[in-house]
KEMI-897098 format. One record per residue (C-alpha): residue number from 1; chain; x, y, z. Coordinates in pm, 1 decimal. Last residue first. Layout:
! residues N
[NUM, "A", [X, Y, Z]];
...
//
This chain:
! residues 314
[314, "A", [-2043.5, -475.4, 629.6]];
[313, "A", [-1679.7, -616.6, 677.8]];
[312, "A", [-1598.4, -964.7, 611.5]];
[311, "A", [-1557.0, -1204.3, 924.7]];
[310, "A", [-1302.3, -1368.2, 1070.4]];
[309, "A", [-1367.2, -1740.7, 1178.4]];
[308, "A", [-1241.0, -1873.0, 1526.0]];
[307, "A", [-1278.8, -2250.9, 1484.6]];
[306, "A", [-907.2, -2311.5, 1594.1]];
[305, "A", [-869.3, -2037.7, 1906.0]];
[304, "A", [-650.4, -1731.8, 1869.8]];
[303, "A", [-516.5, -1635.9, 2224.2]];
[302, "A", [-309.3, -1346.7, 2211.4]];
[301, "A", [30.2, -1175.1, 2330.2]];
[300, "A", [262.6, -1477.7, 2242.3]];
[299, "A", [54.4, -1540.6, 1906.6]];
[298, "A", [56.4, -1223.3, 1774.7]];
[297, "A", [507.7, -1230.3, 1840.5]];
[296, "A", [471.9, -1571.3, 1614.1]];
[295, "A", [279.8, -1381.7, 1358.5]];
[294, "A", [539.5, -1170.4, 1292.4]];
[293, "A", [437.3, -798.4, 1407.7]];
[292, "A", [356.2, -515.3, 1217.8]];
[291, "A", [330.6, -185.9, 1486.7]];
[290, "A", [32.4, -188.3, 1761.7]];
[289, "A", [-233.3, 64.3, 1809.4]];
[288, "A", [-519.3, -104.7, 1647.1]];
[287, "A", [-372.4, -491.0, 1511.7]];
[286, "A", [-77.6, -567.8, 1270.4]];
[285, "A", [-28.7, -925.7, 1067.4]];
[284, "A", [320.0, -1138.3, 984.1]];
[283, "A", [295.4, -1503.0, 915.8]];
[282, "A", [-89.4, -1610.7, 793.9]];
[281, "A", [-132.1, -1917.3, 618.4]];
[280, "A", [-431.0, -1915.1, 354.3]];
[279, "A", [-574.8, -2267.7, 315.2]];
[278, "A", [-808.4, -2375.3, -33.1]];
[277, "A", [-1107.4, -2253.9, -227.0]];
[276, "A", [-1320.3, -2082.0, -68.0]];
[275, "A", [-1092.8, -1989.2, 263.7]];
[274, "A", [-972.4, -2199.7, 589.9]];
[273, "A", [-755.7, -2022.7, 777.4]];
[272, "A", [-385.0, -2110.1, 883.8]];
[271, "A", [-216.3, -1991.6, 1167.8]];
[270, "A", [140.5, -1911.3, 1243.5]];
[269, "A", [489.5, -1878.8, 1459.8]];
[268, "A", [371.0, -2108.2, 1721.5]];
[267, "A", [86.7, -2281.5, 1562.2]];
[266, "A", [-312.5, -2223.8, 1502.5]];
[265, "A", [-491.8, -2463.6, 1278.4]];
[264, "A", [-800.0, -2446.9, 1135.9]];
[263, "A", [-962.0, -2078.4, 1155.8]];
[262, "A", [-1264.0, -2047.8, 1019.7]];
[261, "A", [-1269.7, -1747.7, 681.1]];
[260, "A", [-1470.0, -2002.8, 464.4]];
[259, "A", [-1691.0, -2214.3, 650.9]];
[258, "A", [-1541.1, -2558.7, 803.3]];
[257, "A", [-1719.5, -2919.4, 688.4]];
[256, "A", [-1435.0, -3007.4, 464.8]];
[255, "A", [-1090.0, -2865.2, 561.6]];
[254, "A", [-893.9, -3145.4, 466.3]];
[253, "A", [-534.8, -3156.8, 531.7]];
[252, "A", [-297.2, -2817.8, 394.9]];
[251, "A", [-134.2, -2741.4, 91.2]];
[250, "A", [-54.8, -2372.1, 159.4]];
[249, "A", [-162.2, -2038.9, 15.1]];
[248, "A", [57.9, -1788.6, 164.0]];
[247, "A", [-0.8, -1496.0, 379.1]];
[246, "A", [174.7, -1172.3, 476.2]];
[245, "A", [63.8, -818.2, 593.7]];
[244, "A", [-288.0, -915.4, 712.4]];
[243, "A", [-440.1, -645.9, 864.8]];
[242, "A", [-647.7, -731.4, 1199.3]];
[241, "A", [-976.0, -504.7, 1284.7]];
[240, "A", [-1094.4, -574.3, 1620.7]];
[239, "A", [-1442.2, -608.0, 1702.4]];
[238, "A", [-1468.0, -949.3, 1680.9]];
[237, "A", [-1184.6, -1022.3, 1445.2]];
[236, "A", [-1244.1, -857.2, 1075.3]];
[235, "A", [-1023.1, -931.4, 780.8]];
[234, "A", [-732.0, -728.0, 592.5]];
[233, "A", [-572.7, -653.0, 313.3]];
[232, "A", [-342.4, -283.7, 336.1]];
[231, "A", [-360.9, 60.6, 205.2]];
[230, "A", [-115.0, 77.6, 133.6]];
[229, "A", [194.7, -124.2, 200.6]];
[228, "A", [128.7, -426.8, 65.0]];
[227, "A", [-208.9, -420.6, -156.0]];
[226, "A", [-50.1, -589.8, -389.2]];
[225, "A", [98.9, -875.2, -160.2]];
[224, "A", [-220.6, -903.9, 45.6]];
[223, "A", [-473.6, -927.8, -278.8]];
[222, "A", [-227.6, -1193.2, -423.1]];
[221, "A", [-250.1, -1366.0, -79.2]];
[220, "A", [-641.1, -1364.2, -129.7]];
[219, "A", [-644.6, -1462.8, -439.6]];
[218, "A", [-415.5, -1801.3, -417.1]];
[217, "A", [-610.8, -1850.7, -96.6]];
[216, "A", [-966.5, -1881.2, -315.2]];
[215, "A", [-1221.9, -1661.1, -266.8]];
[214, "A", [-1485.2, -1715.9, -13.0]];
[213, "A", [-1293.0, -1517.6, 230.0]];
[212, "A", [-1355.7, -1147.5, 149.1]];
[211, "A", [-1115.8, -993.1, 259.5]];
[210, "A", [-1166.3, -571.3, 294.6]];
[209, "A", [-862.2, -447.4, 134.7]];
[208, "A", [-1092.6, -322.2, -163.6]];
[207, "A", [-1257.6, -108.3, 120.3]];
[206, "A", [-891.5, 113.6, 162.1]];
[205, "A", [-908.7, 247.2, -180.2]];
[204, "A", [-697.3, 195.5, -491.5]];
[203, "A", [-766.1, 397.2, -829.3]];
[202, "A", [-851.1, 131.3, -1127.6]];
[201, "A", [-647.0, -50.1, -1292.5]];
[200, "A", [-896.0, -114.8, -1631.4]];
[199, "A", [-987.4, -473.9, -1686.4]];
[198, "A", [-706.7, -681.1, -1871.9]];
[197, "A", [-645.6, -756.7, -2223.2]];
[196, "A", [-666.8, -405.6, -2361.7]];
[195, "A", [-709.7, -333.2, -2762.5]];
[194, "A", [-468.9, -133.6, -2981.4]];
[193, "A", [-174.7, -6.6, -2856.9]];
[192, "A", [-59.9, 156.7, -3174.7]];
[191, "A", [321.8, 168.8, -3239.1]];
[190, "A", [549.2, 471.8, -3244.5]];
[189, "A", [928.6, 436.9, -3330.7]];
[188, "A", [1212.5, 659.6, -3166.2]];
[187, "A", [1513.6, 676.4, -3395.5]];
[186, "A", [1484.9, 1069.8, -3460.7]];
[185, "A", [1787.3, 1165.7, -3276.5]];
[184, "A", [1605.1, 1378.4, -3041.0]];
[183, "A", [1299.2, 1121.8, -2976.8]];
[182, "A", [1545.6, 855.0, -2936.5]];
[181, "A", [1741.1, 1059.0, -2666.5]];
[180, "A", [1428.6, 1090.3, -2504.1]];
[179, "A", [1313.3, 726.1, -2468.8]];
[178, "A", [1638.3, 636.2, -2296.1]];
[177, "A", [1623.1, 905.9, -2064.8]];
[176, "A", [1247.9, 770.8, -2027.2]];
[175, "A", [1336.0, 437.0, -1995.5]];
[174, "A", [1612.1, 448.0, -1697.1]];
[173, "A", [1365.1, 616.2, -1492.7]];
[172, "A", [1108.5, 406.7, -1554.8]];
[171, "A", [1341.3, 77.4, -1475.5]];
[170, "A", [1371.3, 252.4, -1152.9]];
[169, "A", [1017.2, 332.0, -1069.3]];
[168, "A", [940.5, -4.4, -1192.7]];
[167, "A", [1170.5, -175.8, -925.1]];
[166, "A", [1051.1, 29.0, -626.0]];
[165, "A", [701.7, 43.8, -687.6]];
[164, "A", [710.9, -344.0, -724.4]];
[163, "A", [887.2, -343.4, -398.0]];
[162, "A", [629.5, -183.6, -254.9]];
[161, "A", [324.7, -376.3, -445.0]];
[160, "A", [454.2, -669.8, -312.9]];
[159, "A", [674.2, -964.5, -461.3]];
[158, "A", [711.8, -1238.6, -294.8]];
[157, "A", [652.9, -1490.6, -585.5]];
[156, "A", [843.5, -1277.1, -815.3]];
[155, "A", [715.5, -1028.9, -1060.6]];
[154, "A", [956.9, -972.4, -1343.2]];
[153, "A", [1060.7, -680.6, -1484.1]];
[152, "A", [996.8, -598.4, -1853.0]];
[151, "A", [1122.4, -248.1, -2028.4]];
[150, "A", [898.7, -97.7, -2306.2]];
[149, "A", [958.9, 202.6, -2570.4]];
[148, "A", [723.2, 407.6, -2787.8]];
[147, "A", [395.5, 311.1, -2729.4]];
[146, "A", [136.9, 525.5, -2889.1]];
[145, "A", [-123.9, 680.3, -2660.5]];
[144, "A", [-382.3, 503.2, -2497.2]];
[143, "A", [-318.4, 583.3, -2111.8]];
[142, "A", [-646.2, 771.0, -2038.0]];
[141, "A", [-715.0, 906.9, -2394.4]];
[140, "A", [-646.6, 1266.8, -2518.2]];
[139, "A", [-327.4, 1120.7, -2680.5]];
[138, "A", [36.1, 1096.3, -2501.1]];
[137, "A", [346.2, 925.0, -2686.9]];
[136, "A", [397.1, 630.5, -2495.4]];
[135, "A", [688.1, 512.9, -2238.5]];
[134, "A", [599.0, 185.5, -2119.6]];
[133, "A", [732.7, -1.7, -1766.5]];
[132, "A", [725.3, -374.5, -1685.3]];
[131, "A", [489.3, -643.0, -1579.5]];
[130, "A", [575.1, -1060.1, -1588.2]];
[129, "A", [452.6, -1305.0, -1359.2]];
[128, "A", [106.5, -1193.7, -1354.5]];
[127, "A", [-142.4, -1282.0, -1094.8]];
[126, "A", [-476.7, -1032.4, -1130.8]];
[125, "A", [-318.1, -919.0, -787.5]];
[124, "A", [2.5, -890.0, -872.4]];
[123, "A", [-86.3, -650.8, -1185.0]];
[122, "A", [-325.9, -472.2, -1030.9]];
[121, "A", [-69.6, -319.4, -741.4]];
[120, "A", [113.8, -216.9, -987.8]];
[119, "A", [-92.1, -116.3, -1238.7]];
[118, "A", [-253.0, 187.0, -1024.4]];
[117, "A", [-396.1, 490.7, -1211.7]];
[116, "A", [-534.8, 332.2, -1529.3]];
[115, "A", [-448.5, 96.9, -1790.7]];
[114, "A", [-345.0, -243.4, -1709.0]];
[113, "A", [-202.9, -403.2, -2017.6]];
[112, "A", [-209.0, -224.7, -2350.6]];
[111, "A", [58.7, -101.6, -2229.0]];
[110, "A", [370.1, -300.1, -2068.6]];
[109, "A", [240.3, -160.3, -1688.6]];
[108, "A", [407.4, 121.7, -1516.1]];
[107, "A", [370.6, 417.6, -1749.3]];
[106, "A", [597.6, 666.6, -1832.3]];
[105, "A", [481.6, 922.5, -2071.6]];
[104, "A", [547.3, 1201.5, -2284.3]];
[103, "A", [388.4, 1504.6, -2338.0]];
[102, "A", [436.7, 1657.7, -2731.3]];
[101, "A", [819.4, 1666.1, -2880.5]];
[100, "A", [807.5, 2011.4, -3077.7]];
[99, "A", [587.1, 2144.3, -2754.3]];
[98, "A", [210.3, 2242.2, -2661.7]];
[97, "A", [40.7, 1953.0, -2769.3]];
[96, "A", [-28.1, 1778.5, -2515.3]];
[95, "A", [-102.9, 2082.5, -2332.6]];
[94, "A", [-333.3, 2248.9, -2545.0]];
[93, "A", [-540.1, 1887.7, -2602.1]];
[92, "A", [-619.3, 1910.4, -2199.3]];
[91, "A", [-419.5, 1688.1, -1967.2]];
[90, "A", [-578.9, 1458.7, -1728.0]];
[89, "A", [-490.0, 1513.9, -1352.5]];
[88, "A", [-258.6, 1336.0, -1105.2]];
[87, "A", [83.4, 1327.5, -1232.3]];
[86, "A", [195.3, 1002.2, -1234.5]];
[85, "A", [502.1, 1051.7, -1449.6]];
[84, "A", [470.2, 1363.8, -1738.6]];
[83, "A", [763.5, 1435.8, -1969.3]];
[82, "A", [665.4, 1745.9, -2170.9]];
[81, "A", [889.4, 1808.9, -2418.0]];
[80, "A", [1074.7, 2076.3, -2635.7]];
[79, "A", [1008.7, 2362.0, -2351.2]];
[78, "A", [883.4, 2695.7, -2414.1]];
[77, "A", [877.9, 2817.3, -2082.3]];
[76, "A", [606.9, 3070.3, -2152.8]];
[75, "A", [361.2, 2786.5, -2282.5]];
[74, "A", [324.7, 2626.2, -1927.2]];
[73, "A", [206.5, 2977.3, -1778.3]];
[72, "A", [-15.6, 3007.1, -2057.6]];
[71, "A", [-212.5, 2667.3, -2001.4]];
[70, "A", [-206.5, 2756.3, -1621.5]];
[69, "A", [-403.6, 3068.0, -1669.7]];
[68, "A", [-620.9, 2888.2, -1916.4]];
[67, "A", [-723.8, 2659.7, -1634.1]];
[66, "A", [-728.8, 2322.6, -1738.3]];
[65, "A", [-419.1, 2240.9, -1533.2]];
[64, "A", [-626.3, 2214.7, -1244.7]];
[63, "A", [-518.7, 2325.8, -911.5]];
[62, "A", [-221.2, 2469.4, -1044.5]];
[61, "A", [135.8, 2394.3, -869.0]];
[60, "A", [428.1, 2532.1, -1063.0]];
[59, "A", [756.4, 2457.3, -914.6]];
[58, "A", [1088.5, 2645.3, -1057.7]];
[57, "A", [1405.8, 2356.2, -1052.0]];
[56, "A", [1688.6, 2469.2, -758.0]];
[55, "A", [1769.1, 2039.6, -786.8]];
[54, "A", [1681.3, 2024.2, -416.0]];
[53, "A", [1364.3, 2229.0, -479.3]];
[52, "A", [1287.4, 1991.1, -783.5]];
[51, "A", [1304.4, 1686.7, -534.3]];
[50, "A", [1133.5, 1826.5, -270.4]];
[49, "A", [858.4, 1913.1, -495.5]];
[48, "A", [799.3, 1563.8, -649.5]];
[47, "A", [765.6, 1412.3, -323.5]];
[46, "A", [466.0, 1639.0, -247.3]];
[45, "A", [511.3, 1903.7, 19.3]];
[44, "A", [266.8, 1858.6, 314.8]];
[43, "A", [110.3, 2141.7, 474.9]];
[42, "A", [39.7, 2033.3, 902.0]];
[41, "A", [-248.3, 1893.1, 954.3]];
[40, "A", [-121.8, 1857.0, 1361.7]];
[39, "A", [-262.8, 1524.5, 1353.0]];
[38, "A", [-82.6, 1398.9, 1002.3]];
[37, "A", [-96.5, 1563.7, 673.5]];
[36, "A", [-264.1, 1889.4, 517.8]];
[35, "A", [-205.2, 1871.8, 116.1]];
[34, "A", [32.9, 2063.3, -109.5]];
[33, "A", [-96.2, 2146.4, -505.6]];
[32, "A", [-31.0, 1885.3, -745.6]];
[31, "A", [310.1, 1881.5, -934.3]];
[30, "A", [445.5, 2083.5, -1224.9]];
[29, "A", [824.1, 2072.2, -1189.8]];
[28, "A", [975.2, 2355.1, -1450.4]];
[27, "A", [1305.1, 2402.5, -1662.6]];
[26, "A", [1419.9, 2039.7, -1655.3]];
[25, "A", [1706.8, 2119.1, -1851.2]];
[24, "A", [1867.2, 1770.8, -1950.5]];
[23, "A", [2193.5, 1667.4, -1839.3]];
[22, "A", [2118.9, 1273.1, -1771.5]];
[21, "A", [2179.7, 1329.4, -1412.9]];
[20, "A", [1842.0, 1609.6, -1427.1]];
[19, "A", [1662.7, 1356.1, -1605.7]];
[18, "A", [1761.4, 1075.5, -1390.4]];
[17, "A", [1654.1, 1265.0, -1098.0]];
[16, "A", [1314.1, 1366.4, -1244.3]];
[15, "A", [1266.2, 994.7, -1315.1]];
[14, "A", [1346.5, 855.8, -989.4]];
[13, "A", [1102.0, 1121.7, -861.8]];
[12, "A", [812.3, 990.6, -1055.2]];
[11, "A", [735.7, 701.2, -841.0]];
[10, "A", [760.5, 903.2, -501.5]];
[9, "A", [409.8, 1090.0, -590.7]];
[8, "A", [349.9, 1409.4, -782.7]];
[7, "A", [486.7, 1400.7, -1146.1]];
[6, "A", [487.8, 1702.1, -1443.6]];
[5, "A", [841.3, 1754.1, -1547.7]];
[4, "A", [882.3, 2029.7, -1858.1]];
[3, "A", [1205.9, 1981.7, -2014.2]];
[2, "A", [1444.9, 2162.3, -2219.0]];
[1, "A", [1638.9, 1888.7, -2419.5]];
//
């Protein structure tokens, strides 16, 4: 097939690759424009670029795909699909329905589940054990096209939104070749979503790793693990913020009479906190101007006093 690729982050380069291995002509990358990174704000190519300039792949980067300019300049490649994979911006009807085959998507949730821009991380923090990848045929909705094919992939008890990433950007890439070939020989079966059973997956931002101890410790370690590695979970010590990079909830003795965030016991190689419903143990953590650290390497450097109690930001 002659393919259009629209993607922008590291998820959707698995896919591009796999597209390319699979022998398809991926004719043009469409990916969002370059940002400034770092101290030195220096231009930053997205993942998705380095990936089609490695492949020799044209690289189209509109500032909104709206633009009738950018409409046109899809057109003139006339492609038979449109295979889109975290792209970035919401496609107008001329788009998706510019070619034989429409826009295609991957997903990373098993649809209707966890629309929106980040069902990983959603999906181990609202506690599933099972998530997966969809590829759907793509509507003017956000994420309510037709399903056409699903893969599942377990979440584990570690898992974190990382190795999530990792897993359903592989299984993606394996489902959209897969997805394609039905589409060309005409076995490919559309089915209705219908109607969500979980709150929207919203966009991630650096507040919602803010801890807010009166939950319980099962919530709180399943906000650590999705929001592991950006943009983090964590609490506030004095005047020193502390991200928590891995926690368990523990049986533990009696807390009774201790306020949610206090800290109850503190060990060689961890400490354990006291939350709303509960005991969160703490094993690996990161404070200003120092890398990750186990717990145990915290503990040699600090003091951290049973009946401390972090705090929730203002």
């Amino acid at each position: 097939m002659r393919v259009i690729f629209m993607g922008t982050p590291d998820f959707a380069v698995g896919t591009l690759e796999a597209l390319v291995a699979a022998g398809h002509d991926v004719c043009l990358a469409v990916t969002q424009p370059d940002k400034p990174k770092g101290r030195g704000k220096e231009m930053q190519f997205t993942p998705v670029k380095e990936a089609a300039m490695k492949h020799n792949i044209p690289v189209y980067q509109p500032l909104k795909v709206r633009q009738p300019e950018c409409v046109a300049e899809l057109k003139s490649y006339q492609a038979d699909v449109i295979v889109v994979v975290a792209f970035g911006q919401i496609l107008p009807k001329e788009i998706l329905d510019m070619t034989p085959y429409g826009c295609i998507n991957v997903h990373a949730s098993l649809l209707p589940k966890y629309r929106g821009a980040a069902p990983i991380q959603w999906a181990i923090i609202g506690g599933e054990s099972m998530t997966g990848v969809t590829t759907m045929q793509m509507d003017e909705g956000l994420d309510t096209g037709d399903m056409i094919l699903k893969t599942e992939v377990p979440i584990t008890e570690e898992e974190t939104g990382e190795s999530l990433h990792d897993k359903l950007a592989q299984a993606g890439a394996e489902l959209c070749v897969e997805t394609l070939e039905a589409l060309e020989d005409g076995t490919a079966l559309f089915e209705h979503q219908g109607e969500t059973t979980t709150p929207y997956a919203k966009m991630l931002n650096k507040k919602m790793g803010d801890i807010d101890w009166t939950q319980s410790a099962i919530e709180i370690e399943r906000l650590v693990r999705g929001l592991n590695s950006w943009p983090s979970a964590y609490t506030h010590w004095g005047d020193k913020v502390l991200k928590i990079w891995k926690a368990k909830a523990v049986d533990a003795p009696s807390s009774e009479g201790k306020e949610p965030g206090e800290v109850l016991e503190s060990g060689k190689d961890y400490f354990t906190v006291k939350t709303g419903d509960g005991v969160l143990r703490v094993s690996e953590l990161q404070i200003p101007g120092k890398k990750r650290m186990e717990t145990s390497a915290f503990l040699r450097g600090y003091t951290l006093e049973t009946g401390t109690v972090f705090k929730q930001g203002q």
